[in-house]
ROVEXLUM-786886 format. One record per residue: x, y, z of N, C-alpha, C in turn. Coordinates in steps of 0.2 Angstrom, whole numbers, plus 5000, padded with zeros to 4 digits. Layout:
! residues N
ATOM  npx  npy  npz capx capy capz  cpx  cpy  cpz
ATOM    X    Y    Z    X    Y    Z    X    Y    Z
...
END
This chain:
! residues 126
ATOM  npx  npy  npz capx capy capz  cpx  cpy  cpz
ATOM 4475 5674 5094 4477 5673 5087 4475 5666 5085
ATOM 4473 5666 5078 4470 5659 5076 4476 5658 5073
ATOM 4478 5651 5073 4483 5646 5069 4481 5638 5070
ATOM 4478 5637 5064 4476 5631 5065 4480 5626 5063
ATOM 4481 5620 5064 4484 5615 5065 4482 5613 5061
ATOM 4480 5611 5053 4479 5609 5047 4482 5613 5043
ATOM 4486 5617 5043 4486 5621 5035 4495 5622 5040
ATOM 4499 5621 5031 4508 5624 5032 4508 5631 5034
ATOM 4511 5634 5033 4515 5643 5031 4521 5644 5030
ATOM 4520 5649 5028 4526 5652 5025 4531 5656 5030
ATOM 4537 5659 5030 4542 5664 5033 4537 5671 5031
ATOM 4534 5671 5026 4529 5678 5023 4524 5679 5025
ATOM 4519 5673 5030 4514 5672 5032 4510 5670 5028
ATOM 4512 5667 5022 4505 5663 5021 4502 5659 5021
ATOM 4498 5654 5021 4496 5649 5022 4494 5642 5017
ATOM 4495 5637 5017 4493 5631 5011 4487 5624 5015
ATOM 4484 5625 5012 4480 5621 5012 4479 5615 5008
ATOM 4480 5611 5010 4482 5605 5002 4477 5598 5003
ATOM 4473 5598 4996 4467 5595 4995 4468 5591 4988
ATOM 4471 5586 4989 4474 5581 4984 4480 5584 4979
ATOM 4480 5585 4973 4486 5591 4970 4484 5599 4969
ATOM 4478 5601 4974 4474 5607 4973 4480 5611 4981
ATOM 4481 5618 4981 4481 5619 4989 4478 5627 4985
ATOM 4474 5628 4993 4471 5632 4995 4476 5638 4998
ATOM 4476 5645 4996 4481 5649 4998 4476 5656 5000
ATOM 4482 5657 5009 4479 5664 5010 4485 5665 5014
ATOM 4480 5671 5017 4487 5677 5022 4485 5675 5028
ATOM 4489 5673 5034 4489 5671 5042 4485 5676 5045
ATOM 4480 5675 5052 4479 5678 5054 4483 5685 5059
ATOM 4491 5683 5057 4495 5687 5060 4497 5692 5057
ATOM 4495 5688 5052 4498 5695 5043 4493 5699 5045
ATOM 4485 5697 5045 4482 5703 5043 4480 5706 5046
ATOM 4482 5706 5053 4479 5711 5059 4485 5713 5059
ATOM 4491 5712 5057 4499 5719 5054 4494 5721 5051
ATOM 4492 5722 5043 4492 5725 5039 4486 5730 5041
ATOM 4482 5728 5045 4476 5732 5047 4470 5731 5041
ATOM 4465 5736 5041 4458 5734 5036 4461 5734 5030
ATOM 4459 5727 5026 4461 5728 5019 4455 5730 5015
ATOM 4457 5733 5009 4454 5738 5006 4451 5734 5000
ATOM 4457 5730 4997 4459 5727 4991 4463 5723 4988
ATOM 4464 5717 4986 4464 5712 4984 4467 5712 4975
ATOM 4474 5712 4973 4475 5712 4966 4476 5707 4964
ATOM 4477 5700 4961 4479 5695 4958 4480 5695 4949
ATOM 4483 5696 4948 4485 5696 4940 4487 5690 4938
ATOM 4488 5685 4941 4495 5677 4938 4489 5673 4938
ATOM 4481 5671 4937 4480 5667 4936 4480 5663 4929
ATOM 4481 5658 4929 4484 5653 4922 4493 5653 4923
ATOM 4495 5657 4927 4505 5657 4928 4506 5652 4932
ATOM 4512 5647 4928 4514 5645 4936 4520 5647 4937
ATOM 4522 5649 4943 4526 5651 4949 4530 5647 4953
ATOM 4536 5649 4952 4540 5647 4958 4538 5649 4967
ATOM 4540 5644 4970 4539 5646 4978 4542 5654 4979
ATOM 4539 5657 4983 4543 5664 4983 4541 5669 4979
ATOM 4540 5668 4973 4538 5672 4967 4531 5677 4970
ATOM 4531 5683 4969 4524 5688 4969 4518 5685 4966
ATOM 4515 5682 4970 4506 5683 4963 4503 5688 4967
ATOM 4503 5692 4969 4498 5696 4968 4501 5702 4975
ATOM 4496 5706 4977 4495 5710 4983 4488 5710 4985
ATOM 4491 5713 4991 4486 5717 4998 4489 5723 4999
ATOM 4479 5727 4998 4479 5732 5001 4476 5734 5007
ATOM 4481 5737 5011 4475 5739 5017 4474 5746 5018
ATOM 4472 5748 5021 4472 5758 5022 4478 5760 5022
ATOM 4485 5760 5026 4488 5763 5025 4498 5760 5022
ATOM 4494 5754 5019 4502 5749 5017 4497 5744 5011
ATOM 4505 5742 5004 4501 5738 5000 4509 5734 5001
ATOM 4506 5727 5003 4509 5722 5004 4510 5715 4998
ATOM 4516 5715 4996 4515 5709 4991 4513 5702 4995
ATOM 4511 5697 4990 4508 5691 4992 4513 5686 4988
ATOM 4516 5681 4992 4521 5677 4989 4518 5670 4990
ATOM 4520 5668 4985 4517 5658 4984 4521 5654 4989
ATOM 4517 5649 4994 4521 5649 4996 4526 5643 4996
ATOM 4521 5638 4988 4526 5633 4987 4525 5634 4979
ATOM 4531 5631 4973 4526 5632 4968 4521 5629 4965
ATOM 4514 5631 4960 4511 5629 4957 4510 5634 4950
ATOM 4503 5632 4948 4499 5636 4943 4494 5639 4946
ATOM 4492 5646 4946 4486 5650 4947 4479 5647 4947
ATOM 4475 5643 4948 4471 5639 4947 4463 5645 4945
ATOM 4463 5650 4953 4456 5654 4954 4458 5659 4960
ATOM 4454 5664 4959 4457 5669 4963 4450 5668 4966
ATOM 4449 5668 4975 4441 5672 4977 4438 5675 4973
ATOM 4433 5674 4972 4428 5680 4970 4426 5684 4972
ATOM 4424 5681 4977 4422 5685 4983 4424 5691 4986
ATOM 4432 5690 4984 4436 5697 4987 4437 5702 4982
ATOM 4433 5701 4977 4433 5708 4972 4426 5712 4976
ATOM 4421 5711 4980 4417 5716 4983 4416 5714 4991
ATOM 4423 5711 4993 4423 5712 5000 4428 5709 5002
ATOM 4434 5712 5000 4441 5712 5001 4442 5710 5009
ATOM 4437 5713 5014 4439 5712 5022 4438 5706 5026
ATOM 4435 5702 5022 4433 5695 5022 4442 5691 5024
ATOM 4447 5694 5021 4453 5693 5023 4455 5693 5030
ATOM 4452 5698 5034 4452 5703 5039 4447 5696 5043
ATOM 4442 5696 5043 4436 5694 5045 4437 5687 5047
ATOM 4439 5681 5042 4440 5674 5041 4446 5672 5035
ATOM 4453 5674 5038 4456 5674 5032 4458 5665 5030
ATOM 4455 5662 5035 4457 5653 5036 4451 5651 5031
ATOM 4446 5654 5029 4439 5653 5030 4438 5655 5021
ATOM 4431 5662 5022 4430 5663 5017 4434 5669 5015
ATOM 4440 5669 5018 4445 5676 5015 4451 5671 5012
ATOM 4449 5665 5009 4456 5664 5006 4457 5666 5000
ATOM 4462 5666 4995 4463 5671 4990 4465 5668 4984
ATOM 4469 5663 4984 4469 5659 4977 4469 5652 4979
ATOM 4470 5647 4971 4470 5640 4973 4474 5639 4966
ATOM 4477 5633 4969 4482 5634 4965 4484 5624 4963
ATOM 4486 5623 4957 4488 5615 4956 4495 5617 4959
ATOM 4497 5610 4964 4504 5610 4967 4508 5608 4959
ATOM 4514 5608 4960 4519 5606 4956 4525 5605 4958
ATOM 4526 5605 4964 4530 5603 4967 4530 5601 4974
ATOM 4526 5597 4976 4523 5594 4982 4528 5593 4988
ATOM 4535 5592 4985 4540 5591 4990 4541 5600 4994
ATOM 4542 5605 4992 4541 5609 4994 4536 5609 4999
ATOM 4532 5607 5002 4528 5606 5009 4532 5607 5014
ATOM 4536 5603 5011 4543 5599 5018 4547 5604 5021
ATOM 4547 5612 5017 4551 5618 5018 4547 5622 5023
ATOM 4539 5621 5023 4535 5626 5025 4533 5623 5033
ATOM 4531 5628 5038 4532 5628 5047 4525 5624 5045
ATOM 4524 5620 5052 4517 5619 5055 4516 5624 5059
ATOM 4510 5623 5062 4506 5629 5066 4512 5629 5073
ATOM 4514 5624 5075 4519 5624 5081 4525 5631 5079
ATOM 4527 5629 5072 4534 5632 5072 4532 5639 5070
ATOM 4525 5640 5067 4524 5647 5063 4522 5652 5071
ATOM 4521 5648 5077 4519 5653 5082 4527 5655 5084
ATOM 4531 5649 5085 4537 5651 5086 4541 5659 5083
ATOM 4539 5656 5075 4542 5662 5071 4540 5668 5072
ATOM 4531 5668 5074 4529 5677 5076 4530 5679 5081
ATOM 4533 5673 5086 4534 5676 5093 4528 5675 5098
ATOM 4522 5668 5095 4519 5670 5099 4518 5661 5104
END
């Protein structure tokens, strides 16, 4: 199981990657091998900004459609592109080329709530 030591997460599993007031958001390596092959990829909140917690979007995989929760607030900035004609790239490299949006922080203190890689393995038990 990959869990890299640079990037926060969520209780939801998902991941932040923070590159000045920009972060980088995706779903954990542990999320996506729960959900099995994703299919599909919805983001609708691009230009919203959202509270931590708040739904931007879903995952689908073959046999379950999982919501996607922010996992600090910001603004919608860009959804992958990539994942409207290879949604599995989630599945493949979710740290990598499966990440899913990017978003302006807006409340950068909010980091200080989310695990590092030590605590998030604690959480999934591993």
């Amino acid at each position: 199981m990959n869990i890299p030591n640079d990037i926060k997460y969520s209780k939801d599993h998902e991941w932040i990657k923070v590159q000045g007031d920009t972060g980088i958001v995706g779903i954990s390596d542990f999320a996506q091998s729960e959900l099995g092959d994703i299919v599909f990829v919805e983001i609708d909140t691009v230009g919203e900004t959202l509270s931590k917690d708040t739904v931007f979007g879903t995952v689908e995989a073959v046999k379950t459609v999982s919501d996607l929760f922010m996992p600090i607030s910001g603004e919608v900035l860009e959804v992958n592109p990539k994942l409207d004609s290879s949604p599995e790239l989630v599945n493949h490299d979710p740290y990598g080329e499966g990440w899913i949006i990017k978003i302006r922080i807006t409340n950068p203190e909010e980091l200080n709530m989310l695990m590092d890689s030590a605590s998030y393995k604690t959480h999934i038990g591993h």
